[in-house]
C-alpha positions in Angstrom: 108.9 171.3 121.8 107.6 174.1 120.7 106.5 174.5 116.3 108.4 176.3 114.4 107.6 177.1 110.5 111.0 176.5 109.1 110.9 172.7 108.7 114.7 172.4 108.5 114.9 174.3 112.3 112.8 171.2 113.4 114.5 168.6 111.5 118.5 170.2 112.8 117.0 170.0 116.4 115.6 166.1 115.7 119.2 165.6 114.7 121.1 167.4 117.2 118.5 165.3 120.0 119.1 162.2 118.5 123.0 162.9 118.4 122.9 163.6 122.4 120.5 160.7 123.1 122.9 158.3 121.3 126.2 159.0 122.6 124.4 159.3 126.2 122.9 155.4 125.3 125.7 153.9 124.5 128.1 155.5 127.4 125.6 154.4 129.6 123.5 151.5 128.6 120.2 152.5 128.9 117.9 150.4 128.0 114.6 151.0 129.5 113.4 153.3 126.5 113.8 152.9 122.8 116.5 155.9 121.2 112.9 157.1 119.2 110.8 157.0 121.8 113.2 158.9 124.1 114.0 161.1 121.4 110.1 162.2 121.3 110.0 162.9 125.2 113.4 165.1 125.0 111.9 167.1 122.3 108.2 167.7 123.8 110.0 169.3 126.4 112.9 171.1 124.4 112.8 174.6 123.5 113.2 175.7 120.1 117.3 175.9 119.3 118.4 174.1 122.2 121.8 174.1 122.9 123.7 170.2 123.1 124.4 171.0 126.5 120.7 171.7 127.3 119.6 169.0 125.2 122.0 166.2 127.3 120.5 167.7 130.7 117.0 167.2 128.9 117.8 164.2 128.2 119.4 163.0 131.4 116.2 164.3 133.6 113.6 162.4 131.2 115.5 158.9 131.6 115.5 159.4 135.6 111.9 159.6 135.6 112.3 156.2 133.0 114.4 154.4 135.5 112.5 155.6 138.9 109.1 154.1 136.7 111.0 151.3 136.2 112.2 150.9 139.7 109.2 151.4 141.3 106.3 148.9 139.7 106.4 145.9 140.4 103.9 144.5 137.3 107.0 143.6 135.2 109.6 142.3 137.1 111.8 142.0 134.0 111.9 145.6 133.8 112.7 146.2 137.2 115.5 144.2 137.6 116.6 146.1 134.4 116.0 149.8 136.1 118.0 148.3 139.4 120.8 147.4 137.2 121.4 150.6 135.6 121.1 151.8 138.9 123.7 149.9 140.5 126.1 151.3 137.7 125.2 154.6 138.1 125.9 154.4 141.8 128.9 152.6 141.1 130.7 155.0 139.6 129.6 157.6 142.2 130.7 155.1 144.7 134.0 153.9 142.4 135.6 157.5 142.3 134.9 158.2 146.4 135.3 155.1 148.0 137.2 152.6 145.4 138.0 150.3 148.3 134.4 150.2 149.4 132.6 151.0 145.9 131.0 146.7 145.9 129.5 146.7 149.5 128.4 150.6 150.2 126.6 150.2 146.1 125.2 146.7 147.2 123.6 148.5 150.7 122.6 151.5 148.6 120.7 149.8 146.6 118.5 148.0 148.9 118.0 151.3 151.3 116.5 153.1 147.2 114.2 149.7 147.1 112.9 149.8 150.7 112.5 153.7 150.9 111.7 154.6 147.6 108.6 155.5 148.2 109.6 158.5 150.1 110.9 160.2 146.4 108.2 162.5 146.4 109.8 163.5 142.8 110.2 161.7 140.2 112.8 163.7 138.6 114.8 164.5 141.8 115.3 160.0 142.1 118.7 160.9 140.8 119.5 163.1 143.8 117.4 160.8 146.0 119.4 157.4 145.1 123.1 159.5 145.4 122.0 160.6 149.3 121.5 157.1 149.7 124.9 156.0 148.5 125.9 158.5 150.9 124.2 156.6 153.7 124.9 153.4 152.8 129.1 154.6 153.2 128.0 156.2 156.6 126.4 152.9 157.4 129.3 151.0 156.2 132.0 153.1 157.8 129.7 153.0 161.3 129.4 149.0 161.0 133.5 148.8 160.9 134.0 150.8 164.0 135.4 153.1 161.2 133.4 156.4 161.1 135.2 159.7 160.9 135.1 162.7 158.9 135.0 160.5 156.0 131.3 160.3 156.4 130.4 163.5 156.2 132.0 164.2 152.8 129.5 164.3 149.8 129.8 162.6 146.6 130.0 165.6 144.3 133.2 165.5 143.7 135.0 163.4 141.1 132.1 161.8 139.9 131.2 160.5 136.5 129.4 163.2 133.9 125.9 161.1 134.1 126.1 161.6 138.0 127.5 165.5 137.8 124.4 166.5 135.5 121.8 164.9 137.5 123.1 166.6 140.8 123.3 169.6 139.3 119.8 169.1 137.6 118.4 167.7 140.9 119.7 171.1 142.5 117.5 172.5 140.1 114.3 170.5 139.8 114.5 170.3 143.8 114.2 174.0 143.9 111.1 174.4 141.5 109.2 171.5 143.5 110.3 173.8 147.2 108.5 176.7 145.5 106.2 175.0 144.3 105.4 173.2 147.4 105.5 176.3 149.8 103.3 178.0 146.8 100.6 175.1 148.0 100.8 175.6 151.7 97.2 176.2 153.4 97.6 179.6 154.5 99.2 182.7 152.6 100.9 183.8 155.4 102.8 180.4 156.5 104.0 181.0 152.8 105.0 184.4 153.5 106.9 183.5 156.7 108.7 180.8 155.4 109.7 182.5 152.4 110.8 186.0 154.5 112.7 183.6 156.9 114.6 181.3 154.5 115.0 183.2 151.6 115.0 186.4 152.7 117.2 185.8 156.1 114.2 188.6 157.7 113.9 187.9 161.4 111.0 187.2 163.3 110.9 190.7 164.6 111.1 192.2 161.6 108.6 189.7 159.7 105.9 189.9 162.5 106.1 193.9 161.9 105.6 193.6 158.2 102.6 191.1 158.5 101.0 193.2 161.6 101.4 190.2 163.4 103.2 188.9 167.2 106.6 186.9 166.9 104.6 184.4 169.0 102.4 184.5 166.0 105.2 184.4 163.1 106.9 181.3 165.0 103.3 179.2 165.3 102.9 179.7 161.4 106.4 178.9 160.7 106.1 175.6 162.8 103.2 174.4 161.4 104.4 175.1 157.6 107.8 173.7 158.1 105.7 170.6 159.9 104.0 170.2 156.8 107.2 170.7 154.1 108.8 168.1 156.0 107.2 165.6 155.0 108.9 165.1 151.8 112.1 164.2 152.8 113.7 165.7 149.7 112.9 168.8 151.5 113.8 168.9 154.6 117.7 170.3 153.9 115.8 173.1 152.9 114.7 174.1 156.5 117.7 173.6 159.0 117.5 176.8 161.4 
């Protein structure tokens, strides 16, 4: 968080953090972090006079990257456990206010799908995002294992979900956009980033993209292949680029 010379600006924002990071611990049981220590990380990353609102998102996106830390080592195996059960009630609800009758078993598969693939968060902070589409296949999965699957399965879990899990997909939405920038930003060749950028942010053809760069379609499609090749890797990425 940024200094400030009026030492009572610094303690109100201490205050109003701590206020957010308590009601936020006890609705949810987090455990993984001490309410101090979580207050500190909130606040580094804070700016000055930060609204509750922006404080609770704050606070939300610094205990995903907790509980993905926790998920993922496997030195303490106390503390993993402990970052699978918060987890499970975090997906839970999700799960609880879509599919009540199926909230148990579609949680239970989810669960095991974020422990065998979570290596492929390329994010910390999108795990949020990255654990909800997995509840989301785990239903698919459940609904296609019952000779059950319909239109059902291609419903989302935005709706009627609990406040923990609105904020983080709303917070995903954004982090997930910063880290696409970012990660066409790092792409080998200025003008892959160019294409890509033209075609899916801009909606410019290829016609009208290979005349601004003085370059063939042919071309423009070649760069846009081997960029989008490269994006794809991170799975949390690859909604990005349906054509």
């Amino acid at each position: 968080m940024n200094d400030t010379s009026d030492p009572s600006c610094s303690t109100t924002s201490r205050l109003a953090c701590r206020r957010v990071v308590q009601t936020l611990t006890g609705n949810y049981g987090w455990v993984l972090l001490c309410e101090d220590d979580l207050v500190a990380l909130v606040l580094e990353s804070a700016p000055v006079e930060a609204s509750p609102s922006e404080l609770e998102r704050l606070t939300i996106h610094q205990y995903t990257i907790i509980l993905y830390e926790a998920c993922r080592q496997a030195q303490n195996r106390d503390r993993r456990e402990q970052g699978y059960r918060e987890l499970f009630r975090f997906l839970f609800r999700a799960a609880c206010n879509r599919w009540p009758d199926l909230a148990e078993i579609v949680t239970q598969r989810a669960l095991v799908l974020v422990y065998e693939q979570i290596d492929r968060c390329q994010n910390k902070g999108t795990f949020g995002a990255f654990a909800l589409n997995k509840l989301r296949q785990a239903f698919k999965d459940v609904m296609r294992d019952r000779g059950k699957e319909s239109a059902w399965a291609e419903i989302g879990i935005a709706g009627g979900v609990d406040e923990w899990a609105t904020d983080q997909m709303q917070l995903d939405q954004e982090e997930s956009l910063r880290v696409l920038i970012d990660a066409i930003r790092h792409l080998p060749e200025k003008r892959q980033q160019k294409v890509i950028l033209l075609r899916f942010f801009g909606g410019v053809s290829d016609e009208a993209i290979g005349a601004r760069l003085g370059i063939t379609v042919s071309n423009v499609r070649v760069l846009r292949h081997r960029g989008l090749k490269q994006l794809k890797k991170d799975e949390q990425l690859r909604r990005y680029f349906e054509e």
